[in-house]
N, C-alpha and C positions, 0 to 999 in steps of 0.2 A: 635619413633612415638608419635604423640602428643595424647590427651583424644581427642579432636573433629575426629581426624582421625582415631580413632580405634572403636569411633561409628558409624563410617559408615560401619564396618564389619558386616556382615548380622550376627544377634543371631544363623537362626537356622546352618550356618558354624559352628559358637564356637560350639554349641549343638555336631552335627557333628563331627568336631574332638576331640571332648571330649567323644565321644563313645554313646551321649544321641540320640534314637530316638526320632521323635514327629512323632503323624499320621497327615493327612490333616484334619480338621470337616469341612471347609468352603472355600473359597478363597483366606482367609486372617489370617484364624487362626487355628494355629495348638495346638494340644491337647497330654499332657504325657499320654502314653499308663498305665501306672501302679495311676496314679494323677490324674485324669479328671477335677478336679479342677485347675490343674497346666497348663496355656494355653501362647502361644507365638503368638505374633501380630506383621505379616511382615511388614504390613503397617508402623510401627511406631519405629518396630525395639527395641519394648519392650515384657515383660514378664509380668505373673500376677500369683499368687498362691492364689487365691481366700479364700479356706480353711485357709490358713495362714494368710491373710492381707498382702503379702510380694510383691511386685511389682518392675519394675527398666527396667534398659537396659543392652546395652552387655556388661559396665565397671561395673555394679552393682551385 
């Protein structure tokens, strides 16, 4: 599978079978229950850790 084709894997699946919950806060963005700074952005199909400065997508 190539990098362009494995970003199109929805984050919060990897989150999923990787055992991670997210709750909903919005429509479009979901929020670690234990991080609330740690937020996932379906639209875009990235992440963001606020607290951290750490940001990416599903290869990152």
């Amino acid at each position: 599978m190539e990098i362009e084709e494995c970003k199109q894997i929805s984050i919060l699946d990897v989150a999923s079978r990787l055992g991670i919950s997210f709750k909903q806060v919005s429509s479009r963005v979901y929020e670690h229950p234990e991080h609330d700074s740690f937020r996932i952005f379906s639209t875009t199909n990235t992440f963001k850790w606020f607290s951290r400065d750490i940001q990416g997508d599903v290869i990152d």
